[in-house]
C-alpha positions in Angstrom: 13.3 -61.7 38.8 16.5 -59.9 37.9 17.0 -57.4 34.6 18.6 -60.0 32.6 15.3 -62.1 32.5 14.1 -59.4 30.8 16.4 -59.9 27.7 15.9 -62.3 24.2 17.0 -65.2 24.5 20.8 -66.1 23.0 21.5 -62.0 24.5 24.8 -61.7 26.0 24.3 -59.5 29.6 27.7 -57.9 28.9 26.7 -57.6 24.9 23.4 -55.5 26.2 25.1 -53.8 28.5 28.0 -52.3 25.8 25.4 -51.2 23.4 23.7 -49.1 26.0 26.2 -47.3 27.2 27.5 -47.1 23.7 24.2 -45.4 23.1 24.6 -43.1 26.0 28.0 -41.7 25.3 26.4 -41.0 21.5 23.5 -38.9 22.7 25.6 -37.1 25.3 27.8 -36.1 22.4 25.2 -34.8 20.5 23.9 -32.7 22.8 27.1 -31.4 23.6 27.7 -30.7 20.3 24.5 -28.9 19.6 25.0 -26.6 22.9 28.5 -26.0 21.5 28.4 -25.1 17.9 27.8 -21.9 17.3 24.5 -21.2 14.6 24.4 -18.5 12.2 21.1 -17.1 12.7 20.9 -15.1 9.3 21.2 -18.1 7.2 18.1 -18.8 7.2 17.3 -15.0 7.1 19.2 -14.7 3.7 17.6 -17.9 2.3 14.6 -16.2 2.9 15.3 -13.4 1.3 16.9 -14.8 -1.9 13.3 -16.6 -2.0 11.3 -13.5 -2.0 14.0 -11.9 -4.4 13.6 -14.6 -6.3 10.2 -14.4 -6.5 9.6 -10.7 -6.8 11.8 -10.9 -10.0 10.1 -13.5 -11.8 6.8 -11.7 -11.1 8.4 -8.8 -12.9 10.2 -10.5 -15.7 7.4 -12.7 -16.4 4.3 -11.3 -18.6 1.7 -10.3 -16.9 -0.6 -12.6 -17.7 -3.5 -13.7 -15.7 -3.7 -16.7 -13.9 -5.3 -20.1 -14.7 -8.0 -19.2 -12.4 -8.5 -15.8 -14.1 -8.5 -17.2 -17.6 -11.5 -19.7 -16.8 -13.3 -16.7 -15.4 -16.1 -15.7 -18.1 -16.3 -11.8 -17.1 -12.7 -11.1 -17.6 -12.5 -13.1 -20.9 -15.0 -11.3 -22.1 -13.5 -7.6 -21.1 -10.6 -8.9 -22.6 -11.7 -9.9 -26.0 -13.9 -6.5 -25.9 -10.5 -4.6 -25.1 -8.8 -6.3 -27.4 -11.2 -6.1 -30.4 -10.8 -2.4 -29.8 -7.1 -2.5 -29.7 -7.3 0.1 -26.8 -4.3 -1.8 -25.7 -2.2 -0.2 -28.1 -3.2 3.0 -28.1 -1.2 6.4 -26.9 -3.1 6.5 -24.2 -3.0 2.9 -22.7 0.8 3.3 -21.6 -0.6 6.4 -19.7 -3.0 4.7 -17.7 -0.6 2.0 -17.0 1.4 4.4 -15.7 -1.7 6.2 -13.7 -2.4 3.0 -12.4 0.7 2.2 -11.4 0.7 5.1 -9.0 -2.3 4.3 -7.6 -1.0 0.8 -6.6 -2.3 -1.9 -9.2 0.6 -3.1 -11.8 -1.3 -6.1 -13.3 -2.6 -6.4 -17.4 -5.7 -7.2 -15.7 -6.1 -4.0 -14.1 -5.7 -2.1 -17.7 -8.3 -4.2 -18.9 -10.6 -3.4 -16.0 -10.2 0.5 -16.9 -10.5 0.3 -20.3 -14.1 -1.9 -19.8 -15.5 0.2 -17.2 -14.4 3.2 -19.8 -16.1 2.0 -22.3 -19.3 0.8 -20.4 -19.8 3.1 -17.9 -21.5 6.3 -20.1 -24.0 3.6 -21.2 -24.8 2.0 -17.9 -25.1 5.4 -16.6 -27.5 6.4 -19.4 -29.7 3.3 -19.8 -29.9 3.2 -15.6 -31.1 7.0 -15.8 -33.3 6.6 -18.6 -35.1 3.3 -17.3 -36.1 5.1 -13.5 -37.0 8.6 -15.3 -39.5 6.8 -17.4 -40.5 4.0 -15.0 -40.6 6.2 -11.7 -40.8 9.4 -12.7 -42.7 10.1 -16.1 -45.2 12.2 -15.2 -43.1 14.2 -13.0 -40.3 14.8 -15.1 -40.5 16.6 -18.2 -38.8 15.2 -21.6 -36.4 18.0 -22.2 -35.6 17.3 -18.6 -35.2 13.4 -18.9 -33.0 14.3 -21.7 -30.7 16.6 -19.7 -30.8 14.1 -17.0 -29.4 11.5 -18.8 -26.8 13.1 -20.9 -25.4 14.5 -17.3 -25.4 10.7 -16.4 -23.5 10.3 -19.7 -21.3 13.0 -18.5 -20.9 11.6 -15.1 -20.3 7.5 -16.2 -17.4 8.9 -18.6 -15.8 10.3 -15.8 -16.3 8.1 -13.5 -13.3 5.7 -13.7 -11.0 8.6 -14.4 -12.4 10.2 -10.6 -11.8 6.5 -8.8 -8.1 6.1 -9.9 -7.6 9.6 -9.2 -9.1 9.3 -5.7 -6.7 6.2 -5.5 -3.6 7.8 -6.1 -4.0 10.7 -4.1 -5.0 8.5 -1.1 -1.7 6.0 -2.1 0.5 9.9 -2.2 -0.8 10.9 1.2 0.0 7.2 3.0 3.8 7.5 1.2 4.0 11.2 2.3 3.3 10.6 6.0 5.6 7.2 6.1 8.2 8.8 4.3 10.0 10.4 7.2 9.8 7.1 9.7 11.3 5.3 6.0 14.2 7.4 6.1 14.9 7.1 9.8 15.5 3.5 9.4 17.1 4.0 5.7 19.8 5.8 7.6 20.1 3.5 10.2 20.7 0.9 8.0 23.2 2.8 5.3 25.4 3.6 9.0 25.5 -0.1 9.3 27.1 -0.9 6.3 24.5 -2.6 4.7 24.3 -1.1 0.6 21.6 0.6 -1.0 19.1 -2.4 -2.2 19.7 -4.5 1.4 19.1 -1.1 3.2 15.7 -0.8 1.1 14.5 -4.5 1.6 15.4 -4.3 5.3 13.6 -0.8 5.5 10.4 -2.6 3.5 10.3 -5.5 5.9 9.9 -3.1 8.7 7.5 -1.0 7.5 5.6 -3.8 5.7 3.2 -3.4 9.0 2.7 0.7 9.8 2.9 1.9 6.3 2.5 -0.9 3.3 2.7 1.7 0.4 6.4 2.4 1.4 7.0 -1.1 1.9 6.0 -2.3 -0.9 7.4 0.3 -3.0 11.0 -0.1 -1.4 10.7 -3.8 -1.9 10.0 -3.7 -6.2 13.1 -0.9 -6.2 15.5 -3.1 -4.2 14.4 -6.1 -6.6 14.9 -3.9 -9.6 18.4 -2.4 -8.3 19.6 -6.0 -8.4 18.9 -7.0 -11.3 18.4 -4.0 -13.6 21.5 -3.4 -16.0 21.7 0.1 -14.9 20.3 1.1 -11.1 19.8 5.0 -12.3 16.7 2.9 -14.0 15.5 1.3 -10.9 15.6 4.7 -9.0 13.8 6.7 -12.4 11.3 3.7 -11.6 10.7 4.3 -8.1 10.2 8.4 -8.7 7.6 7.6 -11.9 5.2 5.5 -9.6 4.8 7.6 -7.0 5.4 10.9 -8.8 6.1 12.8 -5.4 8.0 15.7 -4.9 9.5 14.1 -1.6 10.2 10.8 -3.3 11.9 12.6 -5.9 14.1 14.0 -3.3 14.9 10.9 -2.1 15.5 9.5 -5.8 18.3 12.3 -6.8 20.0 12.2 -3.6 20.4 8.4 -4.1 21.4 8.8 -7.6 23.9 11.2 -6.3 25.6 9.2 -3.4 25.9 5.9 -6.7 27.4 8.2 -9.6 29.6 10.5 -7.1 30.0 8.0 -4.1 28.7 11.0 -1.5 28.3 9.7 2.3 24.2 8.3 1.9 24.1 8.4 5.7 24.9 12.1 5.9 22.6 12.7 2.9 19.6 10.7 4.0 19.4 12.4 7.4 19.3 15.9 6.6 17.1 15.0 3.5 14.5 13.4 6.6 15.5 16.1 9.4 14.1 18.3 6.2 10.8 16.3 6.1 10.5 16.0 9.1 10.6 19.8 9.8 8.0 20.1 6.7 5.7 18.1 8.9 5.7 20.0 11.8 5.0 23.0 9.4 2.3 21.7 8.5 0.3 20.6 11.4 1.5 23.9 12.7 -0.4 25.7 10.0 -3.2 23.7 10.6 -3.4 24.4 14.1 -3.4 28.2 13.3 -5.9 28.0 10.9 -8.0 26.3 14.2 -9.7 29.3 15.5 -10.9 30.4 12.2 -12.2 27.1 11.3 -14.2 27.0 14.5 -15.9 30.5 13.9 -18.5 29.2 12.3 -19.3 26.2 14.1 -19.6 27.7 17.4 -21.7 30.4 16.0 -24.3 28.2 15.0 -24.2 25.0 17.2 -22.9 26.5 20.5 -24.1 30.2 20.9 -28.1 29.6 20.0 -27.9 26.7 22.9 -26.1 29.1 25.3 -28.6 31.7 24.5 -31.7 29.6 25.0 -29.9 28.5 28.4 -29.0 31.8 29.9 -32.4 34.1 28.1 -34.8 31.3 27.9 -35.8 31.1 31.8 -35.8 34.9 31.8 -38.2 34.9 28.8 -40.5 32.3 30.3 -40.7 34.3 33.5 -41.8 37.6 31.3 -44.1 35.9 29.5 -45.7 34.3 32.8 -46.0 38.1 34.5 -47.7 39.4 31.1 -50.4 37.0 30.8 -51.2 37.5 34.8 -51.8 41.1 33.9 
């Protein structure tokens, strides 16, 4: 049995035989061509990138409005219509906390909301709560006048409660942008020596840090979205300084506002500006090294010299005490 039983009938031999080999020279061409040609691997980088460009500016142009999913939730409709009735939206103080809560990290309408319910509520949760165990747990212990005090200090305490948590927030979201800051620049300047311009350097500093410090990252990545589409980047850098509202970052924001109205080297600029910070760290952990010894006073007066004592006096005592009740 010879290969050509193997072929349809009314198959030529020398017919099967040409489109074979025709097949064979066309895959050996394509593979030579893909090992020749020569791919661009940042095309698919700078697709990417126009995706999440385009995507980060459409979150900002858009209004921030919640989501179908949010909308068919009951709770927020109802904090909503409660906010709303109240028209604490438009009040002096609403673009305050906007901006409060900016700079502790959460730039949604829904957040707003959230304060201004909790605001509201809180004082009374608070005060029922306290009531309902002073008079349920504690009524014969507790006198009136003091169930009264008791429950305007929870008053007191529920009012101020919302205002303590974003506060809390912020200075937690300050201290993470203060310790990445310097690492930040490091790479910002590598990047401005490379060539690449002020909003490429920041979204190629934010995908770097994205991992050891997300604050920076994610602040970078709004300012290099709002330096490419804002009418005027001064804006975008004014921004950048009113979320974070840190004297570093503000460093940051005039020297970059300096190197685009005056052209100055950013390079040059950005490193001394983070040799500066850098420096300012060291000073700091120096000065809490110092203020060591001091610290540790205390402690070691009363955790590790009563143990010590017992150790080296308490045999000797025990012996004493032995010898007097022989006598």
């Amino acid at each position: 049995m010879t290969w050509t039983d193997l072929l349809p009938q009314g198959v030529n031999p020398i017919d099967a035989i040409a489109f074979f080999a025709g097949l064979a020279a066309f895959t050996t061409v394509l593979a030579v061509w893909n090992g020749l040609v020569v791919r661009d691997p940042m095309a698919g980088r700078a697709r990417a990138i126009i995706m999440r460009q385009k995507a980060l500016r459409a979150g900002l142009i858009a209004p921030n409005q919640r989501s179908e999913r949010k909308r068919s939730v009951e709770a927020m409709s109802l904090m909503q219509r409660l906010v709303e009735k109240l028209n604490l939206l438009r009040s002096q103080q609403a673009e305050q906390i906007k901006d409060r809560l900016a700079q502790a990290g959460w730039r949604s309408k829904d957040g707003i909301v959230l304060f201004l319910f909790f605001k509201i509520c809180m004082p009374f949760v608070a005060g029922g709560v306290s009531i309902l165990v002073l008079t349920t747990l504690y009524a014969s212990q507790v006198q009136p006048m003091m169930q009264v005090l008791i429950a305007m200090l929870a008053v007191v305490a529920g009012a101020y409660a919302p205002e303590t948590f974003v506060k809390n927030a912020i200075q937690k979201r300050q201290q993470l942008l203060q310790e990445g800051l310097p690492d930040a620049l490091d790479l910002l300047v590598i990047c401005a020596e490379a060539g690449l311009s002020l909003d490429a350097a920041l979204k190629r500093v934010a995908k770097e840090t994205a991992h050891a410090c997300p604050a920076i990252a994610d602040e970078f990545s709004l300012t290099s979205v709002e330096l490419g589409f804002l009418p005027d980047r001064k804006t975008a850098l004014d921004n950048l300084n009113k979320r974070t509202q840190l004297p570093s970052i503000r460093g940051v924001v005039n020297t970059l506002a300096q190197t685009e109205k005056y052209g100055t080297p950013l390079a040059h600029s950005l490193r001394v500006l983070s040799a500066e910070f850098r420096k300012e760290r060291m000073m700091k952990a120096e000065e809490k090294a110092a203020k060591l010894p001091a610290t540790l006073t205390v402690p070691m007066i009363l955790f590790i010299l009563p143990p010590l004592f017992i150790v080296l006096l308490g045999p000797a005592i025990i012996k004493s005490l032995d010898n007097i009740s022989l006598m």
